[in-house]
N, CA, C and O atoms as a Maestro MAE file, in Angstrom:
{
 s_m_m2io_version
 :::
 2.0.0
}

f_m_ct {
 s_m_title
 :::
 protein
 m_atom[324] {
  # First column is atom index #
  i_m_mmod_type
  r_m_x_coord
  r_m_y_coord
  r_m_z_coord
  i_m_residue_number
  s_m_chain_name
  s_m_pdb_residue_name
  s_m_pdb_atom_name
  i_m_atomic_number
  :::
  1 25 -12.178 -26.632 15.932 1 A "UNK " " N  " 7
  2 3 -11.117 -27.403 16.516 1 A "UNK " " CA " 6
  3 2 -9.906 -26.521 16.855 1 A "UNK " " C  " 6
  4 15 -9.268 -26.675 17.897 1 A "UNK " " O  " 8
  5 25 -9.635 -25.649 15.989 2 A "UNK " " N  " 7
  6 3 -8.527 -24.533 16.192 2 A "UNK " " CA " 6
  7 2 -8.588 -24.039 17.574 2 A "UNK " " C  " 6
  8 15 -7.836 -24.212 18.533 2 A "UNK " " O  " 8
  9 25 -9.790 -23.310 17.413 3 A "UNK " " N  " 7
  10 3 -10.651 -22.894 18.976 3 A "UNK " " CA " 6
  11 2 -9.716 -23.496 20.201 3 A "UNK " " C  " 6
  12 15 -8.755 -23.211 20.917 3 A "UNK " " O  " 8
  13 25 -10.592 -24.435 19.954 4 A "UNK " " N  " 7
  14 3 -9.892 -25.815 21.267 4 A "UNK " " CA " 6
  15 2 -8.619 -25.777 21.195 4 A "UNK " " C  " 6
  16 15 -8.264 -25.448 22.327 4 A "UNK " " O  " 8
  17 25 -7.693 -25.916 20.540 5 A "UNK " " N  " 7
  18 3 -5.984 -26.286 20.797 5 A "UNK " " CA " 6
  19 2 -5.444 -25.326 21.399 5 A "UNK " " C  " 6
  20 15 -4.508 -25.464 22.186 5 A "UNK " " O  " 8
  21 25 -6.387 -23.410 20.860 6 A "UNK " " N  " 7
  22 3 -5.614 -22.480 21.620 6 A "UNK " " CA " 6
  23 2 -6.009 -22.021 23.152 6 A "UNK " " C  " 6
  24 15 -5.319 -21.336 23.906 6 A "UNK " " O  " 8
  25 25 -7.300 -22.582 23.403 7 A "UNK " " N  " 7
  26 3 -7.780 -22.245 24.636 7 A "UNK " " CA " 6
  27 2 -6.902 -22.617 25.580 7 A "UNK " " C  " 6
  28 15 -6.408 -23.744 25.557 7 A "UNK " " O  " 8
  29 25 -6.641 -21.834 26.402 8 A "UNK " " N  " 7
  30 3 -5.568 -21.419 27.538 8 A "UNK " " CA " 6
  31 2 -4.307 -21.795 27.226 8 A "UNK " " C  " 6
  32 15 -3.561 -22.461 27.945 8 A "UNK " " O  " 8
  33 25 -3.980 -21.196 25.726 9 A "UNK " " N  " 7
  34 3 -2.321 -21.121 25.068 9 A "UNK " " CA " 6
  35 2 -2.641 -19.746 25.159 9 A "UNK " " C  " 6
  36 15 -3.696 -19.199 24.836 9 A "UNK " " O  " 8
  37 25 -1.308 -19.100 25.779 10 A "UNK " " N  " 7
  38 3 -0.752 -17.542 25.647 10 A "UNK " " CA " 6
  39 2 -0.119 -17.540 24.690 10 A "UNK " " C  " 6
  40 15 0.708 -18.403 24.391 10 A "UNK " " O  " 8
  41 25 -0.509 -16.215 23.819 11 A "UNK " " N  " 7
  42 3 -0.380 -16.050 22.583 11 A "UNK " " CA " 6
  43 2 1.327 -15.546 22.517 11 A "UNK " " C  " 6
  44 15 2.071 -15.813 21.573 11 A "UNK " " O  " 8
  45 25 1.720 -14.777 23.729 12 A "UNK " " N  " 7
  46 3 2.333 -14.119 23.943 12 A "UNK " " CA " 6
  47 2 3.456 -14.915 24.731 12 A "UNK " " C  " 6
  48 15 4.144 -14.255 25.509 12 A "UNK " " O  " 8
  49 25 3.726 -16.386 24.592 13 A "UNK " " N  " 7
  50 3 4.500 -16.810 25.146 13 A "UNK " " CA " 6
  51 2 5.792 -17.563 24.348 13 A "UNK " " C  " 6
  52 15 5.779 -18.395 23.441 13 A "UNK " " O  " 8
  53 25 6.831 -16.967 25.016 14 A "UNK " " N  " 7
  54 3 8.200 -16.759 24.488 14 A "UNK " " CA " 6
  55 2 8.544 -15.695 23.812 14 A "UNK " " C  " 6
  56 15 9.303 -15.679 22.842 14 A "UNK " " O  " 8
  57 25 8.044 -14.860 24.262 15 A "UNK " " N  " 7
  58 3 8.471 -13.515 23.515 15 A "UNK " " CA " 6
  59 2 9.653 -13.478 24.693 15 A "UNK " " C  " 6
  60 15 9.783 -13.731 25.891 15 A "UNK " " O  " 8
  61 25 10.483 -12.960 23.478 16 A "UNK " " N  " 7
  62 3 11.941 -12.187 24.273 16 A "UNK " " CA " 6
  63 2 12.761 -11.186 23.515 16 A "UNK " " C  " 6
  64 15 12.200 -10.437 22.715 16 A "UNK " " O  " 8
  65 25 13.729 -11.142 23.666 17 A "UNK " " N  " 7
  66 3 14.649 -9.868 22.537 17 A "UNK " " CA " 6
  67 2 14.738 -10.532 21.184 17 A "UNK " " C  " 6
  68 15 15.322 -11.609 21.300 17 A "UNK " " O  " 8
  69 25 14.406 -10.303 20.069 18 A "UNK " " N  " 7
  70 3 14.312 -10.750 18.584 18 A "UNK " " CA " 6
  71 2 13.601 -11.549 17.837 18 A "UNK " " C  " 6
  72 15 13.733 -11.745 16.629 18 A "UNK " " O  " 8
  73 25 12.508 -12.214 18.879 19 A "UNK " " N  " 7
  74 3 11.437 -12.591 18.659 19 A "UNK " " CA " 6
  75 2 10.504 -12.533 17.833 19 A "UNK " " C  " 6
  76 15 9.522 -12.185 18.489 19 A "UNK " " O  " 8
  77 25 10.181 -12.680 16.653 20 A "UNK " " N  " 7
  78 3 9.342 -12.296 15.322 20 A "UNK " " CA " 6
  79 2 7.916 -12.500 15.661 20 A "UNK " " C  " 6
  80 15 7.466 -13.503 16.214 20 A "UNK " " O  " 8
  81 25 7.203 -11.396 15.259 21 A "UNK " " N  " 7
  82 3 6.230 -11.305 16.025 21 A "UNK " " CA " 6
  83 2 4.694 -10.455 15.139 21 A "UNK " " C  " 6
  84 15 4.836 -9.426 14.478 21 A "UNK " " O  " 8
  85 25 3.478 -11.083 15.310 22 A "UNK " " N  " 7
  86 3 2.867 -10.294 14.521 22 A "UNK " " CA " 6
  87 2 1.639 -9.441 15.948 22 A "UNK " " C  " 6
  88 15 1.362 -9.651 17.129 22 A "UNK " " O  " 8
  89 25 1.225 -8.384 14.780 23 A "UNK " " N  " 7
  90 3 -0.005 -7.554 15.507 23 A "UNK " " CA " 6
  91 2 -1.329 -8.623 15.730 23 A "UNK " " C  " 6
  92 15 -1.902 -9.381 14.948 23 A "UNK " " O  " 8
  93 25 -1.440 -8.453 16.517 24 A "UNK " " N  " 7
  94 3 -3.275 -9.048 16.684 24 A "UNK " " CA " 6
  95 2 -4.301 -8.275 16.873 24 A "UNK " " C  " 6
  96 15 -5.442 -8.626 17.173 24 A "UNK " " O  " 8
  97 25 -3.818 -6.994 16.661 25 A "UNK " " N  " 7
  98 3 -5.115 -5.727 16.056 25 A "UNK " " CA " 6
  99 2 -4.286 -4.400 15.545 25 A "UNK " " C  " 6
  100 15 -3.349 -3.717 15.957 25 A "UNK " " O  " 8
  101 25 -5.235 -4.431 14.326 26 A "UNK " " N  " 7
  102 3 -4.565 -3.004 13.543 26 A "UNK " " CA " 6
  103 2 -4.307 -1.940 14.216 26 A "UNK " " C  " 6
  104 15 -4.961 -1.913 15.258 26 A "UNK " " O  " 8
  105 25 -3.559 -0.949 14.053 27 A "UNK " " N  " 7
  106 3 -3.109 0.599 14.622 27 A "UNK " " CA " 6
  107 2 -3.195 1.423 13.365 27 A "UNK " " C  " 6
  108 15 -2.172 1.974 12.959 27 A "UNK " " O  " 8
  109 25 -4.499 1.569 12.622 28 A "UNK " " N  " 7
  110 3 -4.447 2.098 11.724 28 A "UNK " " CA " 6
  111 2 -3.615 4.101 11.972 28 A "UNK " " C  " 6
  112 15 -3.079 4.764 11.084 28 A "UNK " " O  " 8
  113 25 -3.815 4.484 13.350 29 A "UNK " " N  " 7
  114 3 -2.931 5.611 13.022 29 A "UNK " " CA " 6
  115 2 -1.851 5.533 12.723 29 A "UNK " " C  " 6
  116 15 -1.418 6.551 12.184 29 A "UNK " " O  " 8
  117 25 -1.151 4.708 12.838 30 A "UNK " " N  " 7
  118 3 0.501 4.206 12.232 30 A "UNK " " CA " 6
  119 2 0.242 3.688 11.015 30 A "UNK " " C  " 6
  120 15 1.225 3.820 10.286 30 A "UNK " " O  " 8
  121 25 -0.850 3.045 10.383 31 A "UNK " " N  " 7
  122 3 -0.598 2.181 8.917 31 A "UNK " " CA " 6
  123 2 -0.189 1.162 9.074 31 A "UNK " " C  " 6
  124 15 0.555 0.558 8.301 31 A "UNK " " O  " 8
  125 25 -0.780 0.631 10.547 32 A "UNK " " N  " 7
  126 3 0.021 -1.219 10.901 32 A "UNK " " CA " 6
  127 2 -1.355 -1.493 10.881 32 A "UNK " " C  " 6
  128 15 -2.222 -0.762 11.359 32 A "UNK " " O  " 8
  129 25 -1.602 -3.003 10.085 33 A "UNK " " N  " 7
  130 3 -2.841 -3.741 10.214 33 A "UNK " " CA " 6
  131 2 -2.474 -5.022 10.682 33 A "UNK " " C  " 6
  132 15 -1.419 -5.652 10.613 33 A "UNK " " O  " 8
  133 25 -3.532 -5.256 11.153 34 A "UNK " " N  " 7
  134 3 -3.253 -6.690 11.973 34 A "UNK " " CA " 6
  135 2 -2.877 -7.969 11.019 34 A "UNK " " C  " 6
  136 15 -3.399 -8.295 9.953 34 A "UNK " " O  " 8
  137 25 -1.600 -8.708 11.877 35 A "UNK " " N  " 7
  138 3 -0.955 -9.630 11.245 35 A "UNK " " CA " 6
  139 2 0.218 -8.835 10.780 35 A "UNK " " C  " 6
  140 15 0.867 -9.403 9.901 35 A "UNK " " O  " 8
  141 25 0.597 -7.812 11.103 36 A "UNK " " N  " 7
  142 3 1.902 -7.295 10.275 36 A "UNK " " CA " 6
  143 2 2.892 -8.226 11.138 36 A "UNK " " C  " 6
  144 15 2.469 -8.271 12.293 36 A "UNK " " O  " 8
  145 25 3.871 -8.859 11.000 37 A "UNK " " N  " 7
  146 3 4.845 -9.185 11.298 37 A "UNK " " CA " 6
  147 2 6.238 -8.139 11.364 37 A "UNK " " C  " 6
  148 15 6.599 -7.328 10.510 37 A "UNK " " O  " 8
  149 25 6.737 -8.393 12.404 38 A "UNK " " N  " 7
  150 3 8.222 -7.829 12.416 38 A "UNK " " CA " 6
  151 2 8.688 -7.862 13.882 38 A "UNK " " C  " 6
  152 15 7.974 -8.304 14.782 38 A "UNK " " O  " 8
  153 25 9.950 -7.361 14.077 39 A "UNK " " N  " 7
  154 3 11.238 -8.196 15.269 39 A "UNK " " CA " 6
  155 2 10.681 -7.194 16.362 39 A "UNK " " C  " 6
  156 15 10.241 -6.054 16.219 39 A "UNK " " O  " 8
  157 25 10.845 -8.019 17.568 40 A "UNK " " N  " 7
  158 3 11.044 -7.558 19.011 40 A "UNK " " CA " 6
  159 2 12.657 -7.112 18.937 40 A "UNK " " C  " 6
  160 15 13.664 -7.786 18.718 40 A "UNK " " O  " 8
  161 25 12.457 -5.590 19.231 41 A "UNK " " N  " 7
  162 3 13.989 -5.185 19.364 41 A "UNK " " CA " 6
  163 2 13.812 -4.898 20.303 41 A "UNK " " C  " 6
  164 15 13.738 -3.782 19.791 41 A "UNK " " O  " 8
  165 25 13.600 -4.693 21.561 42 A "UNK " " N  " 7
  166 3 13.955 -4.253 22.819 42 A "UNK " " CA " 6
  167 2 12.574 -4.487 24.161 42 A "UNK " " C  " 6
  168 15 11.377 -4.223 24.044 42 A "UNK " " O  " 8
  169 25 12.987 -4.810 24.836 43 A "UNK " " N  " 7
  170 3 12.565 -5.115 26.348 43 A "UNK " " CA " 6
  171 2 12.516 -4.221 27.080 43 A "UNK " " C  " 6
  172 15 13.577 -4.083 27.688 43 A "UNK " " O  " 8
  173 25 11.359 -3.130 27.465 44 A "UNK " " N  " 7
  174 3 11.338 -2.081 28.012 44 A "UNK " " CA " 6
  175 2 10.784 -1.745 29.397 44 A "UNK " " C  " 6
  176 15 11.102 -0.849 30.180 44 A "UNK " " O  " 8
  177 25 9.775 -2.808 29.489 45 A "UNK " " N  " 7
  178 3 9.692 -3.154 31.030 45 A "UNK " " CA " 6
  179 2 8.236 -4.382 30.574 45 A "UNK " " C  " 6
  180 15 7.464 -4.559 29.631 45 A "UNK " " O  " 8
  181 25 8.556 -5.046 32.057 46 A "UNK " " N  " 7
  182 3 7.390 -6.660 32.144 46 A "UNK " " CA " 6
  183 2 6.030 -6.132 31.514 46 A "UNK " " C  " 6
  184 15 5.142 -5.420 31.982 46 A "UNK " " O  " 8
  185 25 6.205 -6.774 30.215 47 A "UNK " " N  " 7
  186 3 5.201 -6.917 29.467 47 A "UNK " " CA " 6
  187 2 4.982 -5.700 28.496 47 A "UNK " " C  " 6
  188 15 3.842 -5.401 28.140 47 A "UNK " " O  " 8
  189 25 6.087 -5.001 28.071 48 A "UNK " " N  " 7
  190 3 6.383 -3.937 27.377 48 A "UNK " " CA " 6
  191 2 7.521 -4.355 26.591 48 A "UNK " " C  " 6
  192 15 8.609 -4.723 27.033 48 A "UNK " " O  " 8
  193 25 7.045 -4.232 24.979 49 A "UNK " " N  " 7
  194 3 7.820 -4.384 24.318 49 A "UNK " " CA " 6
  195 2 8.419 -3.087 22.854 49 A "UNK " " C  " 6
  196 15 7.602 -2.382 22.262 49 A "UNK " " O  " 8
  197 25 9.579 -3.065 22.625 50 A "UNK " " N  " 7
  198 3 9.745 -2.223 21.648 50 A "UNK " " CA " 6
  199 2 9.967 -3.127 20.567 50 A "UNK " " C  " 6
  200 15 10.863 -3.970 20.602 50 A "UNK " " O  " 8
  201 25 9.086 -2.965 19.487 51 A "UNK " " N  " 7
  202 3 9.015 -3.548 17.680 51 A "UNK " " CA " 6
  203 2 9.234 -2.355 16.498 51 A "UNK " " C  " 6
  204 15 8.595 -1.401 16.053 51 A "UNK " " O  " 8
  205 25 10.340 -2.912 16.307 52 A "UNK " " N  " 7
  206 3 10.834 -2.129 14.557 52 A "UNK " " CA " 6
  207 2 9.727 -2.855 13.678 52 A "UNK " " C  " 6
  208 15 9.493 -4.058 13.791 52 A "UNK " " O  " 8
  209 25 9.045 -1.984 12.760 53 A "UNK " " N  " 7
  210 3 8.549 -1.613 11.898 53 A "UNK " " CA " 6
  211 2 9.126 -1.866 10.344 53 A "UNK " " C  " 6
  212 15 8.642 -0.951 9.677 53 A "UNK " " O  " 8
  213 25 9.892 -2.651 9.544 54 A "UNK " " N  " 7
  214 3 10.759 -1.777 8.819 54 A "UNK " " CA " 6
  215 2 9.701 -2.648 6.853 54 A "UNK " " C  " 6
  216 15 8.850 -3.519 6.671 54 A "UNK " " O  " 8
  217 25 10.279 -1.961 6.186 55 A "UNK " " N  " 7
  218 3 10.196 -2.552 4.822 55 A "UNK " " CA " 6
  219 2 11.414 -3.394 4.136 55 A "UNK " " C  " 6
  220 15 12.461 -3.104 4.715 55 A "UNK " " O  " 8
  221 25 11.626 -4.369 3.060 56 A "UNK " " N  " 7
  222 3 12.027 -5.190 2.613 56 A "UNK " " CA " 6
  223 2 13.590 -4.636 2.444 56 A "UNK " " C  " 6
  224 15 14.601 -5.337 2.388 56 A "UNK " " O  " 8
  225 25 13.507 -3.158 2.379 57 A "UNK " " N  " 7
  226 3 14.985 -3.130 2.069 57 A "UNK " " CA " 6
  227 2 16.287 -2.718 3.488 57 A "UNK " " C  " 6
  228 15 17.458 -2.340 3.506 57 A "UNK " " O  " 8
  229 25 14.982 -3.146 4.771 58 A "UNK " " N  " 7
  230 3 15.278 -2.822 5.848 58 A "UNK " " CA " 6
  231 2 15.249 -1.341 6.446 58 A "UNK " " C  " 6
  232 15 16.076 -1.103 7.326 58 A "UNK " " O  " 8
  233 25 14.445 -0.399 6.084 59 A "UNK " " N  " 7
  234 3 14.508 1.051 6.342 59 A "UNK " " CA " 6
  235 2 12.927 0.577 7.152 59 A "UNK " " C  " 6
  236 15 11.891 0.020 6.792 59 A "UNK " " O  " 8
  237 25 13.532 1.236 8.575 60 A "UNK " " N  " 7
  238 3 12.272 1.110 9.661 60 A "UNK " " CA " 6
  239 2 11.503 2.152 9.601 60 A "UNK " " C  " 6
  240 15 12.013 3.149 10.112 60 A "UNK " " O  " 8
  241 25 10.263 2.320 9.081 61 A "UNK " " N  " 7
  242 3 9.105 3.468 8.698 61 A "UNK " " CA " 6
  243 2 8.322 3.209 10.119 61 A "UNK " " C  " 6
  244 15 7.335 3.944 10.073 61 A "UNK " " O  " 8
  245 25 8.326 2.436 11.454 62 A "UNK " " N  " 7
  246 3 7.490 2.775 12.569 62 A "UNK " " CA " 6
  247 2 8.177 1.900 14.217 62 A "UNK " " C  " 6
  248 15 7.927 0.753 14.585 62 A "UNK " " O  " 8
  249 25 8.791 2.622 14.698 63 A "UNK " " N  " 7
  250 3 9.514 1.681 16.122 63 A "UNK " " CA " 6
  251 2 8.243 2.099 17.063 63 A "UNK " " C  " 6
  252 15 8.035 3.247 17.455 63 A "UNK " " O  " 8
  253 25 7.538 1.107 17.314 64 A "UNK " " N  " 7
  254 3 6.782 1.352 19.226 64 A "UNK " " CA " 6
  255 2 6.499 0.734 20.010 64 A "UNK " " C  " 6
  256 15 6.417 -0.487 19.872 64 A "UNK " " O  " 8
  257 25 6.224 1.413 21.222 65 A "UNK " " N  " 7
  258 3 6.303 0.412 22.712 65 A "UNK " " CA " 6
  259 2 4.397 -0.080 22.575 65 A "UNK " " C  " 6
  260 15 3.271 0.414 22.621 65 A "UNK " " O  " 8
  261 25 5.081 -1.312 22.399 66 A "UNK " " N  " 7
  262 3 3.732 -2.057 22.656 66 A "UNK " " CA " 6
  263 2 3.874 -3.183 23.683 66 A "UNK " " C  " 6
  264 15 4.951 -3.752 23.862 66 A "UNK " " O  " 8
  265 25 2.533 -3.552 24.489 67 A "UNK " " N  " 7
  266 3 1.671 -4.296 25.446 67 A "UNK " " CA " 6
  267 2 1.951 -5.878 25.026 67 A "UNK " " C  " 6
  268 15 1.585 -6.181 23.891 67 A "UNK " " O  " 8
  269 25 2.564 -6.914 25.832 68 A "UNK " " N  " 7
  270 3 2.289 -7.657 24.906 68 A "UNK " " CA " 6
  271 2 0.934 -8.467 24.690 68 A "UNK " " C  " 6
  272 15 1.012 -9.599 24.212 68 A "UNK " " O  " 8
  273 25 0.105 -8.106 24.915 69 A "UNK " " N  " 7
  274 3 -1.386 -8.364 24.435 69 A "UNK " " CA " 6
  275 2 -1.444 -8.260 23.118 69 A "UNK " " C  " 6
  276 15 -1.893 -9.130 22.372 69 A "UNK " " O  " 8
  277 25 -1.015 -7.244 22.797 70 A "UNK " " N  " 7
  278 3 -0.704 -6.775 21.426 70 A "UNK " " CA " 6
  279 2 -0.454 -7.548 20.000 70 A "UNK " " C  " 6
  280 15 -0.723 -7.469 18.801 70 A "UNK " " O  " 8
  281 25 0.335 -8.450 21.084 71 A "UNK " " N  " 7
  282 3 1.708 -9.149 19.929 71 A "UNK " " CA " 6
  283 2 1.080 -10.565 20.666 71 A "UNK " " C  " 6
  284 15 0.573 -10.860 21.749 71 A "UNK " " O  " 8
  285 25 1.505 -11.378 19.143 72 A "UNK " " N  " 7
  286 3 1.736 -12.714 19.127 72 A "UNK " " CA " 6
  287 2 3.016 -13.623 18.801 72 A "UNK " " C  " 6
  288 15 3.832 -12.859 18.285 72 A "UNK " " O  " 8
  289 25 3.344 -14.408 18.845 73 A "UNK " " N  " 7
  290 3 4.888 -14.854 18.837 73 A "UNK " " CA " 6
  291 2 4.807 -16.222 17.651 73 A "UNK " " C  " 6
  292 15 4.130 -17.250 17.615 73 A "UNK " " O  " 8
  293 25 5.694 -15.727 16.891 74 A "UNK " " N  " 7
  294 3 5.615 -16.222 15.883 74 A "UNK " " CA " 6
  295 2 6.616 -17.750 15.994 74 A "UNK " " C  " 6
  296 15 7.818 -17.719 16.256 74 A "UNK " " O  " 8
  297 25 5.942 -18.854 15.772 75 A "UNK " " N  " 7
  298 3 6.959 -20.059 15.602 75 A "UNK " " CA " 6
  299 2 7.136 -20.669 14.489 75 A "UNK " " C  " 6
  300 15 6.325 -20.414 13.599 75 A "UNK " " O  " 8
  301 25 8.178 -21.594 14.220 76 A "UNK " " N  " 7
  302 3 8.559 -21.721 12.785 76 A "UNK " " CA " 6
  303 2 8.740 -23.813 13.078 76 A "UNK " " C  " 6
  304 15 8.784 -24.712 12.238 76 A "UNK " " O  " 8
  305 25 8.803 -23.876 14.688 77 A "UNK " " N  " 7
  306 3 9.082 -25.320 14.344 77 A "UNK " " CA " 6
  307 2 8.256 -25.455 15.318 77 A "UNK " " C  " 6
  308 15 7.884 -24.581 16.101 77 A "UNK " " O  " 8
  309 25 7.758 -27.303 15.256 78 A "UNK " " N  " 7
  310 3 6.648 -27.906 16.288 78 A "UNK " " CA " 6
  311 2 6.756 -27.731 17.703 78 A "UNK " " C  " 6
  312 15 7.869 -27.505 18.177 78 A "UNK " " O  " 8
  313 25 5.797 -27.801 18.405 79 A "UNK " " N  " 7
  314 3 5.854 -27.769 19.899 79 A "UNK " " CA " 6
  315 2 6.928 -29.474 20.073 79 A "UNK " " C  " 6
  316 15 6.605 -30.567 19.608 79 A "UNK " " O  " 8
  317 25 8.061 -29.179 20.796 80 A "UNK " " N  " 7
  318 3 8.390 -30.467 21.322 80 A "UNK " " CA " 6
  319 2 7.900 -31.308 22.360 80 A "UNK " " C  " 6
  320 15 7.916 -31.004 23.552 80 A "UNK " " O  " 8
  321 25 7.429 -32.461 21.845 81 A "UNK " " N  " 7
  322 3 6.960 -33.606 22.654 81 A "UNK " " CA " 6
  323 2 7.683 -34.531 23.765 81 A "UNK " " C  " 6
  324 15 7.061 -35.444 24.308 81 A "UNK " " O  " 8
  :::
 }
 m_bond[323] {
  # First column is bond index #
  i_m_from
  i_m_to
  i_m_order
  :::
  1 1 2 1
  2 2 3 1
  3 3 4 2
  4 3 5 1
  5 5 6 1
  6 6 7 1
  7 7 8 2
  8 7 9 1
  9 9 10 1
  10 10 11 1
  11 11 12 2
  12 11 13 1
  13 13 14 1
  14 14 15 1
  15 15 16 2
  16 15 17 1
  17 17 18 1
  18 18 19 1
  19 19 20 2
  20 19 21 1
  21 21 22 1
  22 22 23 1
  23 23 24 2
  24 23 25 1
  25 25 26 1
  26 26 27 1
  27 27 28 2
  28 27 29 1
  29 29 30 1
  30 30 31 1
  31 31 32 2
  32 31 33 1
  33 33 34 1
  34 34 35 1
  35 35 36 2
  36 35 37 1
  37 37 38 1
  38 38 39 1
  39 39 40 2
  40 39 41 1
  41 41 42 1
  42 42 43 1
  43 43 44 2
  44 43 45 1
  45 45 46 1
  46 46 47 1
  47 47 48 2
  48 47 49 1
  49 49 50 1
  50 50 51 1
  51 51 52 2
  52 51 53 1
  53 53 54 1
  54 54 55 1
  55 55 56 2
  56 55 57 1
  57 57 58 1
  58 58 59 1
  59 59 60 2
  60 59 61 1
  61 61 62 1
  62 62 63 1
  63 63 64 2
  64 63 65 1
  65 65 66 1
  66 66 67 1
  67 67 68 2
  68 67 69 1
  69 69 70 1
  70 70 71 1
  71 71 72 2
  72 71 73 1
  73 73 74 1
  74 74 75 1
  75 75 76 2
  76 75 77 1
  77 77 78 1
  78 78 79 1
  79 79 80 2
  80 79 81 1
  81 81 82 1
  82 82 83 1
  83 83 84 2
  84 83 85 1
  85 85 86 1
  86 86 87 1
  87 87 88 2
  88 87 89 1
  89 89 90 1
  90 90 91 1
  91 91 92 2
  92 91 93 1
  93 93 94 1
  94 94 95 1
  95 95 96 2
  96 95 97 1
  97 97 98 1
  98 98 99 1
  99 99 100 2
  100 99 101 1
  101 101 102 1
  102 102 103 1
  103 103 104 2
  104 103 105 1
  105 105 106 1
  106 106 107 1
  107 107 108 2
  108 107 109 1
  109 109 110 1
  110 110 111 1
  111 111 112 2
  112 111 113 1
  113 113 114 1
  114 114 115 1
  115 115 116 2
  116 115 117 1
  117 117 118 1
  118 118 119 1
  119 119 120 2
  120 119 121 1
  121 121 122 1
  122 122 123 1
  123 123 124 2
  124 123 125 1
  125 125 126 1
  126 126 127 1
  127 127 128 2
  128 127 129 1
  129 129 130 1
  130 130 131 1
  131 131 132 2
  132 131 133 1
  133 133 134 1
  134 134 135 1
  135 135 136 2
  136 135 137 1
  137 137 138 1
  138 138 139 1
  139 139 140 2
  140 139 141 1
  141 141 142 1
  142 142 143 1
  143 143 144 2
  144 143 145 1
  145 145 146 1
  146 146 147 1
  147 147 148 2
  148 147 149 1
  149 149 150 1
  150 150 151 1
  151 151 152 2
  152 151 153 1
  153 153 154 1
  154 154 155 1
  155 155 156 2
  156 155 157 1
  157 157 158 1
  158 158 159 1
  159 159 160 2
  160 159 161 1
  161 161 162 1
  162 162 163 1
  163 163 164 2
  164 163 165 1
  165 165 166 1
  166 166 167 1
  167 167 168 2
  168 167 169 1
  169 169 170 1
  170 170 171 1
  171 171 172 2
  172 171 173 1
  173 173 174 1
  174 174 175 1
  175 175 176 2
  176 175 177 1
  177 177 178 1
  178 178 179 1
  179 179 180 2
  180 179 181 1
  181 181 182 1
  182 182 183 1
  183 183 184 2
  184 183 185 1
  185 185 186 1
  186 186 187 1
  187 187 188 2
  188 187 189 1
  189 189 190 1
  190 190 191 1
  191 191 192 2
  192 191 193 1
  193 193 194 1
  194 194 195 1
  195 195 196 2
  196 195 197 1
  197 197 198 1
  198 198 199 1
  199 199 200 2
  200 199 201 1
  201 201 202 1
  202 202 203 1
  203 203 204 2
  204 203 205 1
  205 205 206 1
  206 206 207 1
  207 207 208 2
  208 207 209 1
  209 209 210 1
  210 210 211 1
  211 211 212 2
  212 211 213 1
  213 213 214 1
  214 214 215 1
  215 215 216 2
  216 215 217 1
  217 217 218 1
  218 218 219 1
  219 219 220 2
  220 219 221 1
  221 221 222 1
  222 222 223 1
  223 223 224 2
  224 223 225 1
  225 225 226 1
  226 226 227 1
  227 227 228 2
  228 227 229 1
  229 229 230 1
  230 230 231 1
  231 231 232 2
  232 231 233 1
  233 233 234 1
  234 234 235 1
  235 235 236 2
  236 235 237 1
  237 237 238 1
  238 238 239 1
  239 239 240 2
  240 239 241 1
  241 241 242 1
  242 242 243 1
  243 243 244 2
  244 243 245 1
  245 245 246 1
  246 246 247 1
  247 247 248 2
  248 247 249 1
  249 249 250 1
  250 250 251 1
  251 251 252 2
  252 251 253 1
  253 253 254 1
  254 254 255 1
  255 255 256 2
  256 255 257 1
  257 257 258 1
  258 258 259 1
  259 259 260 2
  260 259 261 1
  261 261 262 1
  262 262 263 1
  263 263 264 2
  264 263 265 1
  265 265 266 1
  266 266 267 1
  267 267 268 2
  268 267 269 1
  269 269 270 1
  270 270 271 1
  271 271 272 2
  272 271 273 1
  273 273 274 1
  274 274 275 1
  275 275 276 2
  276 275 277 1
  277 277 278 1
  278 278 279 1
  279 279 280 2
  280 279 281 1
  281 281 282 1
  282 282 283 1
  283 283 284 2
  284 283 285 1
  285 285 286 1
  286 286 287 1
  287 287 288 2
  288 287 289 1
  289 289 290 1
  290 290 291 1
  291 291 292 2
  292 291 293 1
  293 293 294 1
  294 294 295 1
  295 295 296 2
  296 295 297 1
  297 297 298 1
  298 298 299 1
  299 299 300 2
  300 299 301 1
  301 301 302 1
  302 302 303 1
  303 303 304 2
  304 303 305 1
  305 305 306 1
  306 306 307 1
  307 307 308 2
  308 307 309 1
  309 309 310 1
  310 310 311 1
  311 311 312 2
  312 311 313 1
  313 313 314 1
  314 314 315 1
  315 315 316 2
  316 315 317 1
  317 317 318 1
  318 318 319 1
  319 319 320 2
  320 319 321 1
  321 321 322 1
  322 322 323 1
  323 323 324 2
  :::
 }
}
């Protein structure tokens, strides 16, 4: 049923500047696995995004330009009806 609700939902829609956002495939050469969450800091060109990396005490260990294929957009409240 999941299946069905997302078929032809872009995963990638509403991404913009600060946008919380997770991986939808690991980059194990960086040590990012998929599902890492963290912020859209910068807009680098259509459909290019720059994401800080950081740990809990806020020290960013990885900033990069990623695709947004890449990324999924994280929501916190219901689709409005």
């Amino acid at each position: 049923m999941i299946g069905r609700l997302m078929k032809g939902r872009d995963m990638t829609d509403h991404i913009e500047l600060l946008t919380v956002v997770a991986l939808v495939e690991g980059l194990p050469d960086h040590q990012l696995q998929r599902g890492q969450v963290r912020t859209l800091v910068e807009v680098l060109a259509d459909g290019v995004y720059e994401v800080e990396f950081s740990d809990p005490q806020g020290r960013a260990y990885a900033m990069l330009a990623l695709p947004a294929e890449w990324l999924m957009a994280l929501h916190y409240e219901p689709i409005a009806t």
